[in-house]
C-alpha positions in Angstrom: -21.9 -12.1 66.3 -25.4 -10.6 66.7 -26.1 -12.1 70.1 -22.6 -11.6 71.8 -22.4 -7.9 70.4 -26.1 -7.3 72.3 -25.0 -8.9 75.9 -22.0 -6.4 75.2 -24.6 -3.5 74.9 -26.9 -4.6 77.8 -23.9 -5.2 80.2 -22.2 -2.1 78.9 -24.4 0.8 77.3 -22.4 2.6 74.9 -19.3 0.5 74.8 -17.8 2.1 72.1 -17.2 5.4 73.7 -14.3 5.8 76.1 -14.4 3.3 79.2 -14.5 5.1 82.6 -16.8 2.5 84.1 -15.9 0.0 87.2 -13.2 -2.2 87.8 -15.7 -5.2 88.1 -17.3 -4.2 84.7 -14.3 -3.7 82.8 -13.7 -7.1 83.7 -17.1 -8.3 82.3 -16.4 -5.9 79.1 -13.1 -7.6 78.4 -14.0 -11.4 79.0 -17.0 -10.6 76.3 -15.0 -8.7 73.9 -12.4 -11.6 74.3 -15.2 -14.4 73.5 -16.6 -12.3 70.5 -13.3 -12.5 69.0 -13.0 -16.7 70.1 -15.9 -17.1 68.5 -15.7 -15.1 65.5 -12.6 -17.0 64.5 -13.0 -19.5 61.5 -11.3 -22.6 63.4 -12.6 -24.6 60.2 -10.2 -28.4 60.3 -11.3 -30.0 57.1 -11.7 -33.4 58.2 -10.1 -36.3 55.9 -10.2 -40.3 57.1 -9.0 -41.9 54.4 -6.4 -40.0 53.4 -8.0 -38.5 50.1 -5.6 -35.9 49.9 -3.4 -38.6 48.2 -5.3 -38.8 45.4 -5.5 -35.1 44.6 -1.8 -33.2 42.5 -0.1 -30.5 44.4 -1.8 -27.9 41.8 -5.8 -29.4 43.1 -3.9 -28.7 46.7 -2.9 -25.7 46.2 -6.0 -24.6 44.5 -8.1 -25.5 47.1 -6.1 -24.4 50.2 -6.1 -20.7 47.9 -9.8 -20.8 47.8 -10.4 -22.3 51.6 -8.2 -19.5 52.9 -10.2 -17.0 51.1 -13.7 -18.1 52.5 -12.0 -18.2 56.0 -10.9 -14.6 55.4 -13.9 -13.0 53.4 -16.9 -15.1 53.4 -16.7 -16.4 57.3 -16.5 -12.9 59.3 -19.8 -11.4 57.1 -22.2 -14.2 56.3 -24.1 -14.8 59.3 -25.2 -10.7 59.2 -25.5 -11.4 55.2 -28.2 -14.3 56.0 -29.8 -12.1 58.8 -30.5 -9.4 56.6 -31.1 -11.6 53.5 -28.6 -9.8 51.1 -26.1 -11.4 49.4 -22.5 -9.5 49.6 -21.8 -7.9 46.6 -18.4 -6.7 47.7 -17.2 -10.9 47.6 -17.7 -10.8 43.7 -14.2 -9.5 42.7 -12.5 -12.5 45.1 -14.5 -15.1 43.5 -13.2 -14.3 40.4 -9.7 -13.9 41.2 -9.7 -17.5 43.3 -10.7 -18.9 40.2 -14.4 -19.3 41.6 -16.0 -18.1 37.8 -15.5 -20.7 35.0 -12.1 -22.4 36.2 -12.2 -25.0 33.6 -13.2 -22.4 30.8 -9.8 -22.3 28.4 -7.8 -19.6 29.7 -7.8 -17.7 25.7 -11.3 -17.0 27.1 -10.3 -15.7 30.8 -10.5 -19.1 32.6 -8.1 -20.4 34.6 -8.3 -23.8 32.0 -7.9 -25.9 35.6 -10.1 -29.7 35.3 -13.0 -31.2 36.6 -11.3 -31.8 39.9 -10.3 -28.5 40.4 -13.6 -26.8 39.6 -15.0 -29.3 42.1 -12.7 -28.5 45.2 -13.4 -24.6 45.1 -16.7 -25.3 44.6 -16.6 -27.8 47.7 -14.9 -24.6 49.8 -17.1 -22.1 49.0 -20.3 -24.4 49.9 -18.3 -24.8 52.8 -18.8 -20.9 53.5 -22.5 -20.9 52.7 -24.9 -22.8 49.5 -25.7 -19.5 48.7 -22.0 -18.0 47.8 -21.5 -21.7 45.8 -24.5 -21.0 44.5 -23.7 -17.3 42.5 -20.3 -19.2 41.4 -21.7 -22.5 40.1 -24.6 -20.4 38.2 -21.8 -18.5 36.9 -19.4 -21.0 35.7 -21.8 -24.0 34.8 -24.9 -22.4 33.5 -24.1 -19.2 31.9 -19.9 -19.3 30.8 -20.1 -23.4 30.0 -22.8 -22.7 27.8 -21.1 -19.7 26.4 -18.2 -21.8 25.7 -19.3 -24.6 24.3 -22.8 -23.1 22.3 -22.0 -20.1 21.4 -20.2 -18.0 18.4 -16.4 -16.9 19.0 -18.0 -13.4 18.9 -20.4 -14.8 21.5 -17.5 -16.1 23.3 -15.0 -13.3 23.8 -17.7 -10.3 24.3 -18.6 -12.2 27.9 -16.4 -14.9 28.6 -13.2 -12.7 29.9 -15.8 -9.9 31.7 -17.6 -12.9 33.4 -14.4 -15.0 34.4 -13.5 -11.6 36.4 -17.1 -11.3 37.9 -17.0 -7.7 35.7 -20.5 -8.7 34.1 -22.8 -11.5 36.0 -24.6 -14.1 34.7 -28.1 -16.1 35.2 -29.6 -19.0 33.7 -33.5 -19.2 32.7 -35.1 -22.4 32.5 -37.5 -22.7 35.2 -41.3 -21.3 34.7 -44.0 -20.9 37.3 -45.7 -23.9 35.8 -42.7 -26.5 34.5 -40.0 -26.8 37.1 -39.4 -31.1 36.6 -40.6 -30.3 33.5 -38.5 -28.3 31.6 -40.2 -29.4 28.3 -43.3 -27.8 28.7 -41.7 -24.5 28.8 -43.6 -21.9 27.3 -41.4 -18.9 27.3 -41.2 -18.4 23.2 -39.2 -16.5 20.7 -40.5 -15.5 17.1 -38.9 -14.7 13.9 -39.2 -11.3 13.1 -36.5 -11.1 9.7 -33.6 -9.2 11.5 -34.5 -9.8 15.2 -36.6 -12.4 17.4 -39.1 -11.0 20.0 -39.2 -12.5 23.2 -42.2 -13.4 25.5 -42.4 -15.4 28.9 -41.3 -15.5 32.2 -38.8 -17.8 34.5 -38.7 -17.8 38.1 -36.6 -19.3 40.7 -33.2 -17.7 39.4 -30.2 -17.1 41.1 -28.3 -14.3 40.6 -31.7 -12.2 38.4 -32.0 -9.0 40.5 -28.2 -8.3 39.4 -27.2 -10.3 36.1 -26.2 -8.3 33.2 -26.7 -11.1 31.0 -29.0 -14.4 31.3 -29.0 -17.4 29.3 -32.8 -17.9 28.9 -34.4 -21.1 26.7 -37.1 -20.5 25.1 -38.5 -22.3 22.4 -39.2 -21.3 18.3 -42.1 -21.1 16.0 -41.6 -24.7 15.5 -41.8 -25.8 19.3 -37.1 -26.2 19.0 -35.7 -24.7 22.1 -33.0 -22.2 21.9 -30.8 -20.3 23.9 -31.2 -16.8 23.9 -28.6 -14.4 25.4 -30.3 -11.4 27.0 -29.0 -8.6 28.4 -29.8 -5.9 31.0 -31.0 -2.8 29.7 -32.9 -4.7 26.9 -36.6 -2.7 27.0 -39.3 -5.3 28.3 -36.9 -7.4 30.0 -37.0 -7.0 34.0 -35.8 -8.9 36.7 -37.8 -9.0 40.4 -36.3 -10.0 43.3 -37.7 -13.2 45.7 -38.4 -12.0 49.2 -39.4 -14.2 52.3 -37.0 -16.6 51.9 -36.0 -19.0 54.5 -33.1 -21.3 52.6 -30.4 -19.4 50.9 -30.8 -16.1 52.5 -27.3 -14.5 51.2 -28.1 -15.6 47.6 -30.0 -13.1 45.2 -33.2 -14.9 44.1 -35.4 -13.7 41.3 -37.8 -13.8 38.3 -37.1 -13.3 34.4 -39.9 -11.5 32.6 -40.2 -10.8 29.0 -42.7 -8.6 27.5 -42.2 -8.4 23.9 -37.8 -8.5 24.3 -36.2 -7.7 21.1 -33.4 -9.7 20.3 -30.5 -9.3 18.1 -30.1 -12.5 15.6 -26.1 -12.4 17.2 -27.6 -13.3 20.7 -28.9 -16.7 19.8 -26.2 -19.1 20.8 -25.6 -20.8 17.1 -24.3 -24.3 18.0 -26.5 -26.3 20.0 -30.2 -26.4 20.9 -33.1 -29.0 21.3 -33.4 -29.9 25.3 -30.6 -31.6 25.4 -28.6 -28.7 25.3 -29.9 -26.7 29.2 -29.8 -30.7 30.4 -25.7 -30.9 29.7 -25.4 -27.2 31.7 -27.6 -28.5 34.4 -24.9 -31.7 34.5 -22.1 -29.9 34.9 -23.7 -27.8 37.9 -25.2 -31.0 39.1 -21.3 -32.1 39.5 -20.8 -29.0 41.1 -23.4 -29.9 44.2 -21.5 -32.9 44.5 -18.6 -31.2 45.6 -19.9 -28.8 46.9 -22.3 -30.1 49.5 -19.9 -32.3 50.7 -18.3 -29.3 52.3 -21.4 -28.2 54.4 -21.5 -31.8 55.8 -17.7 -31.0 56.5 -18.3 -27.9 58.1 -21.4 -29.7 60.4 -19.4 -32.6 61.2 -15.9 -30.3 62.5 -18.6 -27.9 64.2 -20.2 -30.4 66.2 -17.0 -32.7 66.9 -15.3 -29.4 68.7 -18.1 -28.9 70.5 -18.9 -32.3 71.8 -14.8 -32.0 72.6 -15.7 -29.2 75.1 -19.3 -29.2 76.0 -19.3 -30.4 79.6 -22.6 -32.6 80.9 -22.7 -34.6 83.8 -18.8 -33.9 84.9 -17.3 -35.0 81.4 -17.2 -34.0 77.6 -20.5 -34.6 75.3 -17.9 -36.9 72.9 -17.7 -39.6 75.8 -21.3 -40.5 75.6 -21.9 -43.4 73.8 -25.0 -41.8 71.5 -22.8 -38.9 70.6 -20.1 -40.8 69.1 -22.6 -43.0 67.3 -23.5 -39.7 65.6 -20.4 -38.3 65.2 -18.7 -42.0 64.0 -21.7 -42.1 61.2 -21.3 -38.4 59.7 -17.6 -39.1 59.2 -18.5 -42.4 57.3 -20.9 -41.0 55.2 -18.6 -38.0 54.4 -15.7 -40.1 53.3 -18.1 -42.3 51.5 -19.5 -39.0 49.9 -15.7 -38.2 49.2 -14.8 -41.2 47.6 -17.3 -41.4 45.0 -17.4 -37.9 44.6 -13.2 -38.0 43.5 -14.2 -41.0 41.2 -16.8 -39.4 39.3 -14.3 -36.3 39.0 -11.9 -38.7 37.4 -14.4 -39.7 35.0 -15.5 -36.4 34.2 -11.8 -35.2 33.3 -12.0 -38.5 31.0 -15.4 -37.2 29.6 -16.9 -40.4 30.2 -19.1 -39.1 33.1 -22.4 -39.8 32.5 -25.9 -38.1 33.2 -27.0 -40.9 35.5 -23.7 -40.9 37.5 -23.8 -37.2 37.8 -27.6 -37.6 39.3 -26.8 -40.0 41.3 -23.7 -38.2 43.3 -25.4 -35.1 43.0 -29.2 -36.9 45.1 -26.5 -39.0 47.5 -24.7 -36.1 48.9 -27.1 -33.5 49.3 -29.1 -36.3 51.4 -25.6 -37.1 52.8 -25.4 -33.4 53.6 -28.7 -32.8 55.5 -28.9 -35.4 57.9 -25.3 -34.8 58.9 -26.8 -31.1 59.1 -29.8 -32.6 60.8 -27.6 -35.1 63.6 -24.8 -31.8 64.4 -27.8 -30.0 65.3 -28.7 -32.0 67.8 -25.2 -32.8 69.3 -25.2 -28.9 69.8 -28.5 -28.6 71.7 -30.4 -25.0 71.7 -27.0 -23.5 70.7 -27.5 -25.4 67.1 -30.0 -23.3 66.1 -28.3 -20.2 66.8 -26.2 -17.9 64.4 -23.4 -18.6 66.5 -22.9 -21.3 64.6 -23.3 -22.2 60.6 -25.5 -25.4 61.0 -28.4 -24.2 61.3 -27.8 -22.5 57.8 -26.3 -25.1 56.7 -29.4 -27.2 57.6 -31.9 -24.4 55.7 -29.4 -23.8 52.6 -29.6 -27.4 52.0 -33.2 -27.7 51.9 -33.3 -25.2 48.6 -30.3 -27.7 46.9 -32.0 -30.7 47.6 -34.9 -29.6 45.4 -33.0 -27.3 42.4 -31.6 -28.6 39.3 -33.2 -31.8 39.8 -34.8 -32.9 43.2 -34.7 -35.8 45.1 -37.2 -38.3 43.6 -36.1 -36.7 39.7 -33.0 -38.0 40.4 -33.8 -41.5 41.9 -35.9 -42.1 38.7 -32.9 -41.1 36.5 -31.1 -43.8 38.1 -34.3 -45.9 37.6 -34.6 -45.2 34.1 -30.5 -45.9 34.0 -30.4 -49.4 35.2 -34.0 -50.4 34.1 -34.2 -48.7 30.7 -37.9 -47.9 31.4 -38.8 -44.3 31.5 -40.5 -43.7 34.3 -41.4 -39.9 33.0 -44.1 -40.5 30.5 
């Protein structure tokens, strides 16, 4: 409430002291203060047209109503000022573990919550719904650094940082991307080397959410003989540093950074012992994938409710915005596409529960809804006039969030030719 807190200041210097000012201005003061709080509330209606509540158990209900409450409560009041100042709010961590937003589906003798597919889907559909950033530290968390945990690593492996990163205690990255091989993951050429009872460590990733803070990444980085494996490292190892990425315009309240390795010594324990080859980052990348499906249908959510109330009681021309013709056309299209989005989204959760999701399917939800997402982003914008671009309002964010997801952990065209490749079986890569 940056703006409404400053006309509070200009109308009355030094509000916060005791008010012995006029009648008139206490008036002003009060009908301010009482719009601040208006406005400040989190009036978030989750729209739902066909019903698709059905279709979910009472426990994927109650989950996410838990974790929709929880944004409404600790994520709404504090993220405008978070993406202002571009820092992300550290003090969130503890609630994202305790609503089940670290590794949900990760078996619960490892300190997840052992919930399905569906589940892990609908919290990460909430906290998108709060900001891409917030989803962002919680899918990195569970997908990319506890998944692979889980299902590569050694039962030693498993409970030293499973249970401390299902609490948010210890936080996790994921190193894949280089400066020069982002589509390209192949071409790394971060390396490790055998040295008899340890590995050294050289290269660099960059784009990585969560870096500046992680106490552990999962880095890939490939062997003597060009096999890539994944490499726990953890802060505090000497040549291993983590620098932060400033100027950014699209996920503001998320922590961006680098990896750099300069000769890393790595205990033979913190190789993860039961999967490698490229196959292995590509499965993590499918179950975070996944997660963007969920979880960018709740931005388009949030865009479509924001801009319905207001074209409920903007006033142009003596009657509501929502009478014209042009703005239900908008609003009739976002809510089409969002149940669309919904539908296909719910199916492919189904088939993930099944394990018979596959890689295509997963690319194909994932480049669908994040397209889905943006132009609902990009038509509540205009429904709301000069007041969408304003933090007043999430869309805006929203609009600038989305433009980072559309591009990270696969972009838009990557995933059109794995669909390609899918139905034509001709690799269009090579």
């Amino acid at each position: 409430m940056v703006f409404i807190n400053a006309i509070i200041n200009v109308i009355i210097p030094n509000a916060n002291i005791p008010f012995k000012k006029s009648i008139f201005s206490y008036k002003i003061y009060t009908f301010v203060k009482n719009l601040t709080k208006i406005m400040s509330q989190d009036l978030y209606k989750a729209p739902d047209y066909f019903q698709m509540d059905e279709l979910l158990t009472e426990e994927h209900k109650l989950i996410r109503d838990a974790a929709r409450e929880w944004v409404k409560r600790e994520v709404s009041p504090i993220i405008e000022e978070a993406c202002q100042k571009a820092e992300f709010p550290k003090q969130i961590i503890k609630g994202l573990g305790e609503i089940g937003g670290f590794g949900p589906y990760v078996p619960v003798e490892y300190g997840g919550a052992g919930l399905d597919q569906i589940s892990y889907g609908l919290i990460m559909q909430e906290l998108e719904r709060g900001d891409s950033g917030i989803r962002s530290t919680s899918s990195v968390q569970s997908s990319l650094v506890m998944y692979p945990i889980w299902k590569y690593g050694s039962e030693e492996q498993k409970m030293k940082f499973l249970p401390k990163l299902a609490t948010g205690e210890l936080i996790g990255c994921f190193g894949l991307t280089e400066p020069d091989h982002g589509s390209n993951p192949g071409g790394m050429v971060t390396n490790i080397k055998d040295m008899g009872d340890h590995y050294i460590l050289n290269g660099a990733k960059m784009w990585i959410s969560n870096s500046p803070f992680a106490d552990v990444a999962v880095v890939w980085a490939k062997n003597e003989d060009g096999r890539i494996k994944g490499v726990l490292v953890e802060r505090g190892m000497e040549g291993f540093s983590t620098p932060e990425t400033h100027n950014k315009w699209s996920l503001r309240a998320s922590a961006t950074g680098e990896l750099v390795f300069d000769n890393v010594k790595i205990p033979k324990n913190n190789i993860l012992p039961n999967r490698d080859g490229l196959g292995a980052p590509l499965e993590c990348l499918d179950s975070a994938r996944y997660g963007i499906a969920w979880g960018t249908i709740g931005t388009a959510m949030d865009c479509y409710d924001t801009a319905l109330r207001y074209a409920k009681q903007r006033i142009q021309f003596g009657k509501p915005i929502a009478s014209f013709q042009l703005q239900q056309k908008k609003l009739a299209e976002m809510i089409t596409e969002i149940t669309k989005a919904q539908l296909l989204t719910w199916r492919l959760g189904v088939l993930k529960n099944e394990g018979r999701a596959t890689t295509a399917q997963i690319s194909m939800c994932k480049r669908n809804n994040v397209d889905m997402a943006l132009n609902i982003a990009r038509e509540a914008r205009q429904i709301l006039g000069a007041m969408g671009i304003t933090g007043e309002y999430s869309i805006m964010r929203h609009m600038m969030n989305l433009e980072s997801v559309v591009t990270y952990e696969g972009t838009h065209d990557i995933h059109l030719l794995i669909t390609g490749m899918d139905i034509t079986g001709e690799n269009a890569f090579k």
